[in-house]
C-alpha positions, 0 to 999 in steps of 0.5 A: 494476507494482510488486513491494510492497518498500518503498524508503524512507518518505517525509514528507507535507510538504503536503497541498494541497486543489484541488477534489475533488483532493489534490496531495500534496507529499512529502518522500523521499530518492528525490526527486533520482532521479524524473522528471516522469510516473514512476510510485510507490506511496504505500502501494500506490497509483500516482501520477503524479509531476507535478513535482520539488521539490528534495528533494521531489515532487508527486503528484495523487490524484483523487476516485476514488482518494480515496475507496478508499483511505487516502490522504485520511486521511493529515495533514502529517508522516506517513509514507508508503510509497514504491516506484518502478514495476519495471524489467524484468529486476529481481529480483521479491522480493515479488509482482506489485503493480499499485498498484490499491487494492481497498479498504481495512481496519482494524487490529483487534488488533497483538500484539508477539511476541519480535522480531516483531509480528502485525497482524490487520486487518479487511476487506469480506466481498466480498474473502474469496475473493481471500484464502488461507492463505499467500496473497500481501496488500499491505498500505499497499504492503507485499508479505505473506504472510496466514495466519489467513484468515477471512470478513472478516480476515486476519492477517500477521507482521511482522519488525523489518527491516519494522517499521523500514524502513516505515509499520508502526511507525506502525499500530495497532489502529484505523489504516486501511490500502490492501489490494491483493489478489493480481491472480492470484486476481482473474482466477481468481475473475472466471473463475469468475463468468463461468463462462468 
């Protein structure tokens, strides 16, 4: 579990192919802190640390995973977002964030503002219901707040702290994001299909 506050942006500093797998070799200031078997997200997706490298780490991402979120897209020296799993008794500053990708979405326009950006992204119209005014979004791992809520797209405001300190700086109109939407909307909506 997970809260979607980013703890440092980490660099893919290998990206090495082993069948339909992908270990990912990646570069954090938080490498020194994991252990083998611990949990992180990776622009929202949980992954597994399977080994310590020194000032690096690697995880392994599955055909599965692979295929449902951005993760397969990402090349050498990009920049990712980290967050280790919550402790128990953590401050919970974002949301409740499982590290479940539900799909992925396109950036369809950034605007920059005075001293902040909005980012408008473009989602599958099955998603629409777990998607509200003032809802809670994860986006690349990022806990947000999503206004403008529509059929298929929402958009979000970013500030500068965000802006700087994740992989935001790095999307732009047409980049692929991971979208995790908010698990208590998913168990409402699945209540209501079951007519429970």
């Amino acid at each position: 579990m997970f809260t979607g506050i980013i703890e440092a942006v980490a660099t893919i500093a290998d990206i090495v192919p082993d069948g339909s797998n992908i270990h990912f070799i990646i570069e954090s200031p938080l490498s020194g802190e994991l252990k083998v078997d611990q949990s992180v997200a990776h622009n929202g997706v949980c992954l597994t640390v399977v080994e310590i490298l020194g000032a690096a780490y690697r995880v392994t991402a599955v055909a599965e995973t692979l295929s449902k979120t951005n993760l397969g897209s990402l090349r050498k020296g990009g920049l990712i977002n980290i967050e280790r799993a919550l402790k128990m008794g953590d401050r919970l500053d974002g949301h409740f964030v499982q590290g479940h990708v539900d799909t992925t979405a396109t950036c369809v326009e950034k605007k920059t503002l005075d001293g902040s950006w909005l980012f408008r992204f473009r989602f599958p119209p099955q998603y629409a219901a777990l998607v509200i005014e003032k809802g809670s979004i994860c986006i690349n791992g990022v806990s947000l707040t999503a206004f403008n809520a529509g059929r298929d797209e929402c958009t979000v405001a970013i500030i500068p702290y965000t802006y700087n300190h994740t992989n935001f700086h790095t999307i732009n109109e047409g980049s692929l994001v991971n979208v995790e939407f908010d698990v208590l909307g998913k168990y409402l909506l699945r209540r209501e299909e079951v007519n429970l």
